[in-house]
C-alpha positions in Angstrom: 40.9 -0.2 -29.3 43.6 -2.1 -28.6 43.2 -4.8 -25.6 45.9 -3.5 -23.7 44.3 0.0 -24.0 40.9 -0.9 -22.3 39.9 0.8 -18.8 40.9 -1.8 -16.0 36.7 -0.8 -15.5 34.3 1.2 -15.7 31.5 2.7 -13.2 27.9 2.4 -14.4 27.3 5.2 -11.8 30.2 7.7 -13.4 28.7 7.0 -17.1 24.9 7.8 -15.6 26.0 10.8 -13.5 28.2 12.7 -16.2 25.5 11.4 -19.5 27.9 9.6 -21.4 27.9 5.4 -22.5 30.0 2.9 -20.7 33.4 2.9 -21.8 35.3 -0.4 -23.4 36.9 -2.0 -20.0 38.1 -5.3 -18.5 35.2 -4.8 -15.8 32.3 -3.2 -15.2 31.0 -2.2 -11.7 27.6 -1.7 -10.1 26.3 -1.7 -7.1 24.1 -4.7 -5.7 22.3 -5.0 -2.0 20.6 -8.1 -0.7 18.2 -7.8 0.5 18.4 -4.3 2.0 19.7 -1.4 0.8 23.4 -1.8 2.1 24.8 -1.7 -2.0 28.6 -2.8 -2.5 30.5 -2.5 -5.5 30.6 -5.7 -7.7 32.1 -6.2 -11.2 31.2 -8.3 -14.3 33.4 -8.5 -17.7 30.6 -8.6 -19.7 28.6 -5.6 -20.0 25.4 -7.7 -21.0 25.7 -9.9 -18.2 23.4 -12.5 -17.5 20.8 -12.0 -14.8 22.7 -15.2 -12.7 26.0 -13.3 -13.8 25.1 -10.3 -11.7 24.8 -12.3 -8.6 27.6 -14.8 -9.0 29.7 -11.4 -9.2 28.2 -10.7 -5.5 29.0 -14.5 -4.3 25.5 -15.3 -4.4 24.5 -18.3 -6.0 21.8 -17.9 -8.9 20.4 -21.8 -8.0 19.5 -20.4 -3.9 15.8 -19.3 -5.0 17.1 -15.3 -5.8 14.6 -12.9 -6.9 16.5 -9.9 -9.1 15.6 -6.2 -9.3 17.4 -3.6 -11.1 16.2 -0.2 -9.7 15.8 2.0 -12.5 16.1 6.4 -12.5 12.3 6.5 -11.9 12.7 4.3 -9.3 10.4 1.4 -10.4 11.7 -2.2 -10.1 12.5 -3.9 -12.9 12.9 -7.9 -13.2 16.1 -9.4 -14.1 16.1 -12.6 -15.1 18.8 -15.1 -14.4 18.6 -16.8 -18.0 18.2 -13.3 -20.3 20.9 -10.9 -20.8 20.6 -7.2 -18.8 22.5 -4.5 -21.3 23.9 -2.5 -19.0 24.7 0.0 -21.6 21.2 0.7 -22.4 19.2 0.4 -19.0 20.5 3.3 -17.1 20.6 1.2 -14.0 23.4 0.9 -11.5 21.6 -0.3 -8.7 20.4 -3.9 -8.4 18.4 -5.6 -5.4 18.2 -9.8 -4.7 15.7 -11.3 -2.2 15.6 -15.0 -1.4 12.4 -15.9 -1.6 9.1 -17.2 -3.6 7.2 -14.2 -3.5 7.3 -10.1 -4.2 5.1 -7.6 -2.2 4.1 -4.8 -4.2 3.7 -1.0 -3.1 4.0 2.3 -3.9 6.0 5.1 -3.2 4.7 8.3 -4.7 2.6 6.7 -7.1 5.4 4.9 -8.5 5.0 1.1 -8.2 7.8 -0.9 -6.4 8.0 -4.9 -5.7 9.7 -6.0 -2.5 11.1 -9.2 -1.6 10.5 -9.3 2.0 7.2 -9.5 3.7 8.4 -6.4 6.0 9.8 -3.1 4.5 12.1 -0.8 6.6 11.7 2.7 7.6 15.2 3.0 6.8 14.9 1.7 3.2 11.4 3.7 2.1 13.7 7.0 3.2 16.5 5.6 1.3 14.4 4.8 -1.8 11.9 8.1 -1.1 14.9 10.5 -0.9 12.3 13.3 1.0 13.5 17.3 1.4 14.2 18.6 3.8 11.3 18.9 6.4 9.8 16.0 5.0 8.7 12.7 5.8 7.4 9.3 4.8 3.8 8.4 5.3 1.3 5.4 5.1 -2.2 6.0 3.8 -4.8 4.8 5.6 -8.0 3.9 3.5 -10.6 5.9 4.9 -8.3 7.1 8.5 -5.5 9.0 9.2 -2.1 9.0 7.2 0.7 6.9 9.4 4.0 8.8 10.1 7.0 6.3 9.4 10.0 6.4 11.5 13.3 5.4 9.9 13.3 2.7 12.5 10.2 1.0 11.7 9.2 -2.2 9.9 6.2 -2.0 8.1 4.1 -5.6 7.5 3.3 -6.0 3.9 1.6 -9.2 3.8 -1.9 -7.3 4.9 -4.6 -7.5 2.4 -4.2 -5.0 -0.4 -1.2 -2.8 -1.4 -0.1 -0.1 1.1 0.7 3.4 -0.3 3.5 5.6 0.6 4.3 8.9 0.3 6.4 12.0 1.1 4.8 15.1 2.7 6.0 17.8 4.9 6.1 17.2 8.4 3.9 18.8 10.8 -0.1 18.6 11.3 -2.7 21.0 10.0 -5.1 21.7 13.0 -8.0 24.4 13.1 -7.7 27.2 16.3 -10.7 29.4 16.4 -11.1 29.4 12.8 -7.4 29.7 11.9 -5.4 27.4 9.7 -2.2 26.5 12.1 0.6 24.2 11.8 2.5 22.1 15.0 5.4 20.0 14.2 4.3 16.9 16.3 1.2 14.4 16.4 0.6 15.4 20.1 -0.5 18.7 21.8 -1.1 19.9 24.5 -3.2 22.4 26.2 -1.3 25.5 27.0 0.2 24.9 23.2 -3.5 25.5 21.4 -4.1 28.0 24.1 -0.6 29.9 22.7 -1.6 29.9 19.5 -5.4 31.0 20.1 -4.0 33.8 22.2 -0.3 33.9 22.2 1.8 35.9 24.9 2.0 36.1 28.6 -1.6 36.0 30.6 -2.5 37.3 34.3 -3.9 35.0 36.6 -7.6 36.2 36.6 -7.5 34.6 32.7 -9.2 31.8 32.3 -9.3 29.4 29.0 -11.6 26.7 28.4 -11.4 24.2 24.9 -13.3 21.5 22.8 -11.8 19.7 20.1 -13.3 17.4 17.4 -12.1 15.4 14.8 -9.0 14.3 16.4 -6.5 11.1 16.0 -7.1 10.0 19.7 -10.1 8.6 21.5 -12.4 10.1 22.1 -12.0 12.3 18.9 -13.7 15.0 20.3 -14.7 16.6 23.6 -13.3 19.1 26.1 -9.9 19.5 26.9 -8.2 21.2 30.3 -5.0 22.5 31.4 -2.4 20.1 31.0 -4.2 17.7 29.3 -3.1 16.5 25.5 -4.5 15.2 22.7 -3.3 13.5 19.7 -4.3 15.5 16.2 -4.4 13.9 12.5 -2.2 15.1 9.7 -4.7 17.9 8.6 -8.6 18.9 10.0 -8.4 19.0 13.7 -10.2 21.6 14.9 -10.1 23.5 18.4 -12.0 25.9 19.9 -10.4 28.3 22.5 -12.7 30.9 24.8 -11.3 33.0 26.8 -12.6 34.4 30.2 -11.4 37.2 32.7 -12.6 36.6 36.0 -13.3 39.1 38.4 
């Protein structure tokens, strides 16, 4: 093909999408965040750029202590290096990630294992890598407690010993009334709620309901519980039970 004839570029996310390989082009685009996952467009001519190629085409200078991560269709990290080449052809990544700094934190999501270059990860970016279904959410597991609902607004500290797990689940907690499997769609509930759901419908004055819980999130996690009174349940295995009595 003649010089003249080449693409002005090509999109590494249009040759992914549509299965086919990168076209002969002046440029190449990709998308690259720092540090976050806020990705703009950025272009090399070389479509086995070097590692410090990539971030030079972002402004970034390779000497500034940059960590690189390409982010790969099974959404593991992958190391670039600034000194080897990254074939862009081959790799089937559009989406790169640089971090200033001397260490990575590592984590999973799903199972899948994941570095991080900040000793904090976002709510935001966990839903932005985690990509959950509808009804879904993003949780931390908690070795031996109760998983940890993460907001999109959170920052979640990753310098504590070990690595912390996250996954996707569907929201709403799996609590025990009177025997029966039930489902609420929030951490906290209250009395009249279990009492609707142990005997649901209107009731006449002379009813009277009494309740004990165990195995719950708050303290103490378990005891009685009284009208208008609340208690905080874990993801699945609280368990209430809900008498009844007509009074004369």
């Amino acid at each position: 093909m003649k010089t003249e004839e080449l693409l002005d570029y090509d999109d590494l996310g249009d040759a992914l999408r549509e299965g086919r390989p990168l076209r002969p082009a002046r440029e190449y685009r990709f998308l690259l965040a720092q540090g976050d996952l806020n990705f703009q467009p950025r272009h090399v001519s070389d479509p086995v750029p070097l590692g410090r190629q990539l971030l030079e085409a972002a402004g970034l200078d390779p000497e500034g202590g940059y960590s690189l991560f390409a982010i790969m269709p099974t959404g593991d990290f992958e190391d670039v290096l600034l000194d080897q080449p990254f074939d862009l052809r081959a790799r089937g990544a559009e989406r790169f990630i640089a971090f200033q700094t001397d260490r990575d934190f590592k984590l999973t999501l799903n199972k899948e294992e994941l570095r991080w270059g900040k000793p904090a990860i976002s709510g935001a970016v966990l839903y932005g890598l985690a990509k959950p279904a509808e009804g879904e959410a993003v949780f931390l597991e908690i070795p031996g407690g109760e998983e940890r609902l993460i907001e999109r607004g959170d920052l979640v500290d990753l310098t504590e010993p070990g690595i912390e797990h996250f996954i996707t689940a569907k929201m709403g907690y799996e609590i025990i009334v009177n025997s029966r499997p039930r489902t609420v769609p929030a951490r906290k509930v209250t009395f009249e709620e279990i009492v609707q759901l142990a005997f649901p419908g209107q009731h006449a004055p002379n009813v009277v309901f009494s309740m004990t819980f165990r195995h719950a999130a708050s303290t103490p996690h378990a005891g009685e519980l009284g009208a208008g009174g609340s208690v905080d349940v874990k993801k699945k295995g609280t368990v209430f039970n809900v008498t009844r009595t007509v009074q004369s």
